[in-house]
C-alpha positions in Angstrom: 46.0 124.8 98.7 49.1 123.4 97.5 47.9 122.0 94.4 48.9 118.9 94.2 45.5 116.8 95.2 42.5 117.9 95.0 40.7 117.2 98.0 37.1 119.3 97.4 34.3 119.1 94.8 33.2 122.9 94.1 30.1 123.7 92.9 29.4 126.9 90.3 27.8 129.4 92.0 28.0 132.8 89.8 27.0 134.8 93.0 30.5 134.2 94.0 34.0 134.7 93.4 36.8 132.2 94.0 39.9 133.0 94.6 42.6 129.7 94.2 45.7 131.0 96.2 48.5 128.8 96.3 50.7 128.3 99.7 54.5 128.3 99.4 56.4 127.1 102.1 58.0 129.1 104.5 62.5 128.5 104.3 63.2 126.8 107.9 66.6 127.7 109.0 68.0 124.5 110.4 72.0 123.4 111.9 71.8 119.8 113.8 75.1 117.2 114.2 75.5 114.9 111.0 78.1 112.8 112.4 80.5 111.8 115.2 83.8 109.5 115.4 86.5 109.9 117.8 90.4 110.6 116.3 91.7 107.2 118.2 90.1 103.8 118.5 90.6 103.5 122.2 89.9 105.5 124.6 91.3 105.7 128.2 90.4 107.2 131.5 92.3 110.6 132.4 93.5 111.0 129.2 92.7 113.8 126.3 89.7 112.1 124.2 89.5 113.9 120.7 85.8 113.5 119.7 85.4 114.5 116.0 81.6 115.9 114.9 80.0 117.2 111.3 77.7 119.9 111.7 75.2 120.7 108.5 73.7 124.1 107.8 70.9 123.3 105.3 69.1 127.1 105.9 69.8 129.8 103.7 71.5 131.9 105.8 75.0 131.5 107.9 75.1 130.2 111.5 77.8 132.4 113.4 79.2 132.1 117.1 76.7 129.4 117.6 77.3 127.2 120.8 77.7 123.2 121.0 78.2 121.6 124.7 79.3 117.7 125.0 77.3 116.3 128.3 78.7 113.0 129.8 76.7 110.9 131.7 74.6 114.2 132.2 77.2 116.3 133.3 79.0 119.3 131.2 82.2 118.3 130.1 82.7 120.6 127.3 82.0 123.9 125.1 82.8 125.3 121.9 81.2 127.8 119.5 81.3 127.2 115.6 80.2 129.4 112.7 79.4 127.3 109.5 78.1 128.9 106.1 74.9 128.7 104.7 74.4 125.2 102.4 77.3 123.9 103.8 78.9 121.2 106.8 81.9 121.6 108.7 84.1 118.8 110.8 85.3 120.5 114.2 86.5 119.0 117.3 86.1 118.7 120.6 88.0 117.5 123.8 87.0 116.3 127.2 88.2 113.3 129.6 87.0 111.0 131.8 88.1 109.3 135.2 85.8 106.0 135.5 85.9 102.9 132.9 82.3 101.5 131.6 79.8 102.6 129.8 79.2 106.5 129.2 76.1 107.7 127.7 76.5 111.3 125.8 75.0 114.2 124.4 76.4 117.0 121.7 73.9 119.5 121.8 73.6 122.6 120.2 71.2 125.4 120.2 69.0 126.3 116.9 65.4 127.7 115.9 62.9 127.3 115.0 63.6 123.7 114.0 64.9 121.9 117.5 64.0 118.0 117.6 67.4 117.4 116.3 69.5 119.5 118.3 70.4 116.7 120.0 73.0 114.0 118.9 72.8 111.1 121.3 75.7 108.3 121.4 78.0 105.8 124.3 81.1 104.9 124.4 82.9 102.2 126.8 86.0 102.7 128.1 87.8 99.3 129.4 90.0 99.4 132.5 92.5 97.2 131.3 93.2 95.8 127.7 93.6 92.1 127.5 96.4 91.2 125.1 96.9 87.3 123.8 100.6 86.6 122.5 100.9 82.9 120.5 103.9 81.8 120.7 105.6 78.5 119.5 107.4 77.6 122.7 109.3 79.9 125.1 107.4 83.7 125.7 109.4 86.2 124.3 111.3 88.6 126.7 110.5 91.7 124.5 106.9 91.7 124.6 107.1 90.6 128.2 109.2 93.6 129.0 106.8 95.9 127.3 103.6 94.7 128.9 105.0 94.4 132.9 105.6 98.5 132.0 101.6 98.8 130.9 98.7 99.2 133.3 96.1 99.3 130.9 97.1 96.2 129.0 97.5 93.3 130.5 99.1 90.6 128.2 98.3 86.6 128.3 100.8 84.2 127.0 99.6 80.9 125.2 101.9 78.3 123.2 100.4 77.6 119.8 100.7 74.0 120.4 97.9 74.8 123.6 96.0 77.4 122.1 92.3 78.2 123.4 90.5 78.8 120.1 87.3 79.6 122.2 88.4 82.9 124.0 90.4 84.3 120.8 87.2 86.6 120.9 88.2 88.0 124.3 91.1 89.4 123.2 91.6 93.3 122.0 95.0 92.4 120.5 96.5 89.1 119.2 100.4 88.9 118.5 102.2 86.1 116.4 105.8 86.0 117.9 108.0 83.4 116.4 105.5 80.7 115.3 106.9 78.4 112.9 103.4 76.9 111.0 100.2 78.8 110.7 97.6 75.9 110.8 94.4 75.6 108.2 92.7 76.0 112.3 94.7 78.9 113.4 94.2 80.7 110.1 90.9 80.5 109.8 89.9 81.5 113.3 92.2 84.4 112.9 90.4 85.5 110.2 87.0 85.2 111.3 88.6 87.6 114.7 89.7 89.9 111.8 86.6 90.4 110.0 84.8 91.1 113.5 87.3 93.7 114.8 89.8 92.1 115.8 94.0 93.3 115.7 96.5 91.1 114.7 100.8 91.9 115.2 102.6 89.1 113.3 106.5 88.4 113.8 107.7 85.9 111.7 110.8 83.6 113.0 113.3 82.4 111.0 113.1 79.5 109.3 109.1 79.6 109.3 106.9 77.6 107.2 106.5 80.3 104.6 103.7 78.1 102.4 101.4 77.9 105.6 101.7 82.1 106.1 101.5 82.8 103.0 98.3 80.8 102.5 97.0 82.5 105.5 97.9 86.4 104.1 96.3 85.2 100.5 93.0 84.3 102.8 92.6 87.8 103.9 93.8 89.5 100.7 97.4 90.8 102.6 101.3 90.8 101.2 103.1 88.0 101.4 106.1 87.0 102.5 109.0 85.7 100.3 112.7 85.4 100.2 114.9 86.2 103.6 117.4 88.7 103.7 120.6 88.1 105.1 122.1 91.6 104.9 121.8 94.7 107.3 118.5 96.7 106.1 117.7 100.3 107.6 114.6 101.8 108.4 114.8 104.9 106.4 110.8 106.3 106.9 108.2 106.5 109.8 104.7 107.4 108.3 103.9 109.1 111.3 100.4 110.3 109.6 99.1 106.7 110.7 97.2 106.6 114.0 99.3 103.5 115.6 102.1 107.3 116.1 99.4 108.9 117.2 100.7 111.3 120.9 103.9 109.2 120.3 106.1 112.0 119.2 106.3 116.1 120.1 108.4 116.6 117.1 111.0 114.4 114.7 114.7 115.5 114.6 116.6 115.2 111.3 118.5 112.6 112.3 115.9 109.9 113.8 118.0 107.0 114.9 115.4 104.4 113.2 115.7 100.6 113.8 117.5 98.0 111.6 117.2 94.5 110.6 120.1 92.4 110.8 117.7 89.6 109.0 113.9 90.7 107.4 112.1 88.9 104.9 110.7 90.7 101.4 107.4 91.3 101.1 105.3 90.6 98.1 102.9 93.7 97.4 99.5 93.2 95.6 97.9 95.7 94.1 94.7 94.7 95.7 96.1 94.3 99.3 95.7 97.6 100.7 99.0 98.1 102.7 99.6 100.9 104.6 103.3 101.4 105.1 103.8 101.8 108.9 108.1 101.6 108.3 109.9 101.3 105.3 113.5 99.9 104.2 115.7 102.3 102.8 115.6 100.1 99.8 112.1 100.8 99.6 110.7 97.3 101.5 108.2 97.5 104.1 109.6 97.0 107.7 105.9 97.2 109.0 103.1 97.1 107.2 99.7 97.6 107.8 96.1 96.0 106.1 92.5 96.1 107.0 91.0 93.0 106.9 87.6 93.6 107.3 86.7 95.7 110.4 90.3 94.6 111.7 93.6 95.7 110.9 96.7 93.4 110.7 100.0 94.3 110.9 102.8 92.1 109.4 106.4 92.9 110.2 109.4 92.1 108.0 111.7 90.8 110.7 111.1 88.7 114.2 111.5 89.9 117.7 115.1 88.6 118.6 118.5 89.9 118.7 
């Protein structure tokens, strides 16, 4: 019995004997996948995927040379071994790639006894052809971004005027950028938030001359910097956080003397304790040249200084 219910009546009988023999548990030695996340938030086909994974070792012993194998869409596209201590979990990685877009379904899978219904972590991922890529902007499309995009085959950009703007597909969109708009409207605003808080990335630019009021009472919506006075002067990028995953493949190795961009006009930024930022690029006065904010399950970027010459 394990004592805990009793689940017989026994009658006395003096002819007999009994015996009440308690029955402890046997330790189970057990290793399964707690956890998966890949390092980047897109993935692309026949490129190096990093796919992160937790493995937990809640036996009393520790697990060495064990094996773990990634199958994609049934097929083996990678193998490592890990050794993790007993009472204990470990992060590891593994890399594999792909050559079609769509849907993928995968397995990590690893081997362990006697416990093995969970030896098996099960997971998809989707992998779009081609990015779509909205830029708002007040007028004329700027030559920048349009020179950026022509160069990309896996994003393909879509230029709107504000004045014309298709609320309705916002949604469709994997990136939104803000290049020179002069007036964030109590519409635009609010639609760009509700795209924030579902997932959405926005890149704002601010021109000079904007209407500062309407931006700022956008940023104050989803708890971001603000903008304030503009700066006439020359400003110097001094720092790239390059810890921040927007750098992420960008660079082998940094020289000593980085030849960093400048402003020949930004705008301050107002920091609020509560806000967030991550800096992205920094002044060499200390200002933020490109910050970044999560806004929800988005992320918003806000630059100090428009795209122009």
């Amino acid at each position: 019995s394990d004592f805990q219910k009793s689940i017989v009546d026994l009658e006395t009988d003096t002819a007999y004997q009994y015996f009440f023999i308690p029955l402890e548990s046997v330790e189970q030695q057990n290793v399964f996948v707690d956890s998966i996340w890949f390092e980047t938030p897109v993935q692309a086909t026949n490129q190096t995927t990093k796919l992160l994974f937790r493995t937990r070792n809640t036996g009393l012993a520790d697990v060495n040379n064990s094996r773990v194998k990634l199958l994609i869409n049934g097929e083996t596209k990678a193998l490592d071994d890990f050794s993790l201590k007993a009472q204990s979990s470990k992060i590891d990685t593994i890399n594999f790639s792909v050559n079609e877009g769509g849907w993928h379904r995968a397995e990590l899978q690893l081997t362990d006894y006697p416990i093995t219904h969970d030896d098996s972590y099960f997971f998809t991922f989707k992998i779009d052809n081609q990015l779509e890529v909205l830029t708002i902007n007040q007028q004329r499309d700027n030559p920048f971004l349009d020179a950026l995009f022509s160069e990309s085959s896996l994003m393909k950009q879509t230029n709107q005027s504000v004045s014309k703007l298709n609320y309705a597909g916002l949604s469709n969109y994997r990136l939104i950028i803000l290049s020179d708009v002069k007036n964030i409207s109590s519409g635009l605003a609010s639609e760009l938030k509700q795209y924030l808080e579902k997932g959405g990335n926005v890149v704002i630019f601010p021109p000079i001359g904007m209407d500062i009021d309407s931006y700022n009472s956008f940023l104050r919506g989803v708890r971001a910097n603000t903008y304030s006075a503009l700066v006439e002067n020359e400003r110097e990028a001094s720092k790239i956080n390059v810890r921040q995953e927007v750098f992420a493949d960008v660079f082998e190795r940094l020289p000593r003397n980085l030849d960093l961009p400048k402003a020949q006009k930004s705008y301050e930024m107002t920091r609020f304790s509560g806000s967030g930022q991550e800096m992205l690029l920094s002044f060499r006065d200390g200002g933020t040249f490109v910050g970044k904010h999560q806004v929800g399950k988005g992320k918003l970027y806000l630059s100090a200084t428009p795209l122009d010459n």
